[in-house]
C-alpha positions in Angstrom: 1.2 224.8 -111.0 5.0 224.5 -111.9 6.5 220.9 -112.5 9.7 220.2 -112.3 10.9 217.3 -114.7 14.0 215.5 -115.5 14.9 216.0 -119.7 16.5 212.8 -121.8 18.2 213.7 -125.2 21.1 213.1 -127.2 24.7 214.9 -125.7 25.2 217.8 -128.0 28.8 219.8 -128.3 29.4 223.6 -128.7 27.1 225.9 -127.1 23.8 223.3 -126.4 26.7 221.5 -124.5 27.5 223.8 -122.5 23.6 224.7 -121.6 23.3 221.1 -121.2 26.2 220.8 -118.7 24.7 223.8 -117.1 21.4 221.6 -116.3 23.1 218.4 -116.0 24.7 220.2 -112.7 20.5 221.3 -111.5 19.2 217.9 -111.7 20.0 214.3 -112.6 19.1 214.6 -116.7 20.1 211.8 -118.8 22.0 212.2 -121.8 23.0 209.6 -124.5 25.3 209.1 -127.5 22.5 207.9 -130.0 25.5 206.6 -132.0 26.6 203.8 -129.3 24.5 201.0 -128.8 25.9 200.2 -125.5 25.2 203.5 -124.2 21.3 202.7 -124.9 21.4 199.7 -123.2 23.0 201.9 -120.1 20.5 204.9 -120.7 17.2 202.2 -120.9 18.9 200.8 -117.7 19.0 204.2 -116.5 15.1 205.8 -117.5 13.6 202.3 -116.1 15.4 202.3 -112.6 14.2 206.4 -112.4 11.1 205.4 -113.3 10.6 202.9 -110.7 11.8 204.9 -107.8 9.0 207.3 -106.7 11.3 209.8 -105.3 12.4 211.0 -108.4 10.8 213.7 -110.8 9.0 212.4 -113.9 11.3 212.6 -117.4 10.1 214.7 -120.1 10.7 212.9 -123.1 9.9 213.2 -126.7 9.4 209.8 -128.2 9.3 210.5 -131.6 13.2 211.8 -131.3 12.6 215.4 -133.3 10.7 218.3 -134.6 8.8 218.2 -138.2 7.4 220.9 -139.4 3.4 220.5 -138.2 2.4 218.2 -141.1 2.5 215.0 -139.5 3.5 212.8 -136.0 6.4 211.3 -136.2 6.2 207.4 -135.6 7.7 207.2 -131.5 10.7 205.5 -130.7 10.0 202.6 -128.6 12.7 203.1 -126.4 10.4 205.6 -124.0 7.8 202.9 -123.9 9.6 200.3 -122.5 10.6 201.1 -119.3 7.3 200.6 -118.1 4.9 203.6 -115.8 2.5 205.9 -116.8 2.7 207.6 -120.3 1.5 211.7 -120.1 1.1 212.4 -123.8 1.3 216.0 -124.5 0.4 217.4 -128.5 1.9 220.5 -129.8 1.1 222.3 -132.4 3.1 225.7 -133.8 1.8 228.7 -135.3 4.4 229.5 -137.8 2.4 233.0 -138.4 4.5 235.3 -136.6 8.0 232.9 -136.9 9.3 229.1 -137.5 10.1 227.2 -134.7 11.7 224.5 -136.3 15.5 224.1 -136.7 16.6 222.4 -139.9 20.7 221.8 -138.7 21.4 221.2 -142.2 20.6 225.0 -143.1 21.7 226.8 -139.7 23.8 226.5 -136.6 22.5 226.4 -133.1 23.4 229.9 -132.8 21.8 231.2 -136.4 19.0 229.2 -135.0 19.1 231.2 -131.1 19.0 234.4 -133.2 16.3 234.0 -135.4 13.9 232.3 -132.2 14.6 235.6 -130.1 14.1 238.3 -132.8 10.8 236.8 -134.4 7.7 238.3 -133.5 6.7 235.4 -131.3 6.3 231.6 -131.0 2.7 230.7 -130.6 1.7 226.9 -130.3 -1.4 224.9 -129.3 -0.9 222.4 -126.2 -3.2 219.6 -125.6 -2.5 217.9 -122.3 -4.3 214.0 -123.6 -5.1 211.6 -120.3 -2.4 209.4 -119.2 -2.1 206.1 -120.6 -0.2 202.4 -119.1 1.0 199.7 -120.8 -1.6 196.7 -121.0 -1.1 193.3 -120.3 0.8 191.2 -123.0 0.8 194.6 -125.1 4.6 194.9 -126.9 6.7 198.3 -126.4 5.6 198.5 -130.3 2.1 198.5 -129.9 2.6 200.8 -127.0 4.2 203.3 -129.2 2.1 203.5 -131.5 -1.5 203.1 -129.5 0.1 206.3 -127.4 0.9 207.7 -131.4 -2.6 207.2 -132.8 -4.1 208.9 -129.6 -1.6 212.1 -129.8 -2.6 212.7 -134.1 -6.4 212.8 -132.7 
């Protein structure tokens, strides 16, 4: 079955920004400058009034705000968690075997980076779909975080 969701993440420049006007024009995505506090307030504002309205597709979102190289799980963000509805929480794990999918920006550009996904031999990963979890009563964003972050190592 194919779902359709709505993608949160940081506005990029160059070439991801064009991809990511390209989408923004295909559905309602929300992007943020992590750099301005006031445009966190306006994108929590945002994620918690498209969560409330039923209508609209559920937001992919990756709370722990980047990639690591399959050693650990990053602590979440609590941003994601405290807009309230149901939490999905997916695990991925990659098989760096037949080529790295991780992008250190320090070392290459987004192109550098395009180049060496599409010529390596593939990108294999695990996927574990974990049962959907809710917020409980009197339970802080926090604790939210990192209940839903325990869960996701195990």
């Amino acid at each position: 079955m194919m779902v359709t969701l709505v993608q949160i993440g940081q506005v990029h420049g160059g070439f991801l920004g064009i991809l990511q006007r390209a989408l923004g024009r295909a559905s309602s995505h929300i992007w943020f400058e992590r750099s301005e506090m006031k445009d966190r307030e306006a994108v929590a504002k945002r994620l918690k009034e498209h969560v409330e309205d039923l209508s609209k597709l559920p937001i992919l979102i990756f709370p722990e705000g980047t990639c690591i190289n399959n050693s650990a799980v990053m602590q979440f963000k609590k941003g994601s968690f405290e807009v309230g509805g149901v939490i999905y929480p997916v695990a991925i794990k990659y098989d760096s075997r037949f080529g790295d999918p991780f992008w250190n920006s320090h070392e290459y550009s987004m192109l550098q980076y395009l180049y060496m996904m599409m010529t390596s031999w593939a990108i294999v990963c695990d996927v574990w779909y974990l049962p959907p979890m809710t917020r409980l009563s009197g339970e802080s964003s926090v604790d939210f975080a990192n209940r839903v972050n325990i869960f996701v190592m195990y």
